[in-house]
Each structure stands twice: as structure tokens, then as C-alpha cells.
Kinemage of the C-alpha trace (Angstrom):
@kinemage 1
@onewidth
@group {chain A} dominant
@subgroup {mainchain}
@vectorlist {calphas} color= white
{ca unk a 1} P 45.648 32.711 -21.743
{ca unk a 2} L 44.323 30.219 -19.409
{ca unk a 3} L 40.973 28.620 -19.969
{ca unk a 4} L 38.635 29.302 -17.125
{ca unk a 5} L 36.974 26.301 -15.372
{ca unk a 6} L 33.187 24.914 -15.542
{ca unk a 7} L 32.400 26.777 -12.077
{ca unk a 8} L 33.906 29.919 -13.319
{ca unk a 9} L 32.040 29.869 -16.549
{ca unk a 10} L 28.652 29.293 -14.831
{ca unk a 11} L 29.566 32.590 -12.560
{ca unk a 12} L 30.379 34.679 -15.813
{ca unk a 13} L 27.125 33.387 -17.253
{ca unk a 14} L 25.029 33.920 -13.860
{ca unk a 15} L 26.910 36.989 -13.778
{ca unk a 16} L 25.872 38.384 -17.318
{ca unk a 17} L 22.228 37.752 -16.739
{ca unk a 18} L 22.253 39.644 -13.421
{ca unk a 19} L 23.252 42.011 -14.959
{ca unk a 20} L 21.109 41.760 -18.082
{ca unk a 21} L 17.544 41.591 -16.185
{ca unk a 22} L 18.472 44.686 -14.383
{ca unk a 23} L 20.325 47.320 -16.285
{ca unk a 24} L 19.095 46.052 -19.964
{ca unk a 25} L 15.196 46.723 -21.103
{ca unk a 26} L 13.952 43.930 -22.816
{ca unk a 27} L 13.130 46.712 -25.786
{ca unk a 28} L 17.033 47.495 -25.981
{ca unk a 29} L 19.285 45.615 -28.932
{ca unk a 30} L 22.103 45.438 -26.199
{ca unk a 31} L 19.203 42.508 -24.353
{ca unk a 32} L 19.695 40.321 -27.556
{ca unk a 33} L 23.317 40.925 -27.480
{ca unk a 34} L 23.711 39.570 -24.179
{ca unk a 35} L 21.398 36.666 -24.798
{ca unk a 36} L 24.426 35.652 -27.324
{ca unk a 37} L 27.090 35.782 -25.436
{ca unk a 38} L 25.109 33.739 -22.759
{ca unk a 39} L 24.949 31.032 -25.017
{ca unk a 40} L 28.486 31.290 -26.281
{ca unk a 41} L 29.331 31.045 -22.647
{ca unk a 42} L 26.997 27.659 -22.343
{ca unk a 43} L 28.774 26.158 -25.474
{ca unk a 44} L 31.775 26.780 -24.152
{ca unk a 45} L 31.010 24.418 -20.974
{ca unk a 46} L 29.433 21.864 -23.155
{ca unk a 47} L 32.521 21.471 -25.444
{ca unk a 48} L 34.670 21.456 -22.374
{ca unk a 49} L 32.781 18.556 -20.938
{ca unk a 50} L 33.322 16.731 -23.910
{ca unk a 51} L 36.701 16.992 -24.093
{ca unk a 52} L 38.014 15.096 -21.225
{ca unk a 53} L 40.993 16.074 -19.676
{ca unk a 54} L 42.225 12.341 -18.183
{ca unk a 55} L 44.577 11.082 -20.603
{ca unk a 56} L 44.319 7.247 -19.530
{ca unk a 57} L 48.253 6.332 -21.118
{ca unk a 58} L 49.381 8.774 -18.528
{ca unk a 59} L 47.823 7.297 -15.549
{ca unk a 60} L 48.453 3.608 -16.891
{ca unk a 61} L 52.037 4.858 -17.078
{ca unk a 62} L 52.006 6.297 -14.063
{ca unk a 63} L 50.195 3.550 -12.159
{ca unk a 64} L 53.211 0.306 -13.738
{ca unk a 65} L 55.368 2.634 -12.108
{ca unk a 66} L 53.779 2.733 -8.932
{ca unk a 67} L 52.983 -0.683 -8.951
{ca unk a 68} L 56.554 -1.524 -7.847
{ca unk a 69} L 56.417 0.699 -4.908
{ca unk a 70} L 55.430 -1.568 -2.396
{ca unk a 71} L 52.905 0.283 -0.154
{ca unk a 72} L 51.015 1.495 -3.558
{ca unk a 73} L 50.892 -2.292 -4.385
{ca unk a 74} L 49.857 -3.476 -0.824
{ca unk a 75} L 47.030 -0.943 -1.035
{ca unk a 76} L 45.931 -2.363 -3.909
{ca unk a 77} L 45.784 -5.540 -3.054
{ca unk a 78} L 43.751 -5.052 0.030
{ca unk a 79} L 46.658 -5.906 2.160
């Protein structure tokens, strides 16, 4: 299953307490209930954010390889 993005999270969680404040009395279990899965929601963006997804080998990798391609290199430069 694919992993849903910060943005998308943040819509689920807006999303969840929409929903909450007006179908769910404050009185009802189901309120508390929702107030967890809100913050499983937020933990989930906060672990994503600290797991980076740039893998800096790759890029170096990719950049000595563009490095002999001469317009890549000019750019570079400045030229």
C-alpha cells in the first residue's frame, strides 16, 4: 500500500475533526476515539519528516555522472 503524503495526511486529519466537532457530542466515547486517531495521524507526519527521503549517494552518483555531460558542467560553472 502506498504511504500517503504530508498534505494528504493533514486533509485526513482536518478531515476527521470536521467531522468530529459536528456529528460527535463531546459526552460520546466515539469523541475520545477520534481524538486518538488524530494524533496517530500527527505522529505519522512527524516520523515522516524525520525520515528523509534524499538519499545523498544517489544524487552524488548521479551528479559524477552528469558532470561529464558538458552543458550540466557549463551550468555549473557559471559558464
Amino acid at each position: 500500500m502506498n504511504q500517503l503524503s504530508i498534505e494528504q495526511l493533514r486533509d485526513v486529519i482536518n478531515a476527521l475533526k470536521h467531522y468530529q466537532t459536528h456529528n460527535i457530542s463531546l459526552n460520546n466515547p466515539r469523541f475520545k476515539a477520534f481524538n486518538i486517531i488524530i494524533e496517530l495521524v500527527e505522529e505519522q507526519i512527524i516520523e515522516s519528516k524525520n525520515d528523509p527521503k534524499f538519499d545523498k549517494v544517489k544524487f552524488l552518483q548521479w551528479f559524477e555522472e552528469a558532470a561529464n555531460d558538458e552543458t550540466i558542467a557549463d551550468c555549473i560553472r557559471g559558464m
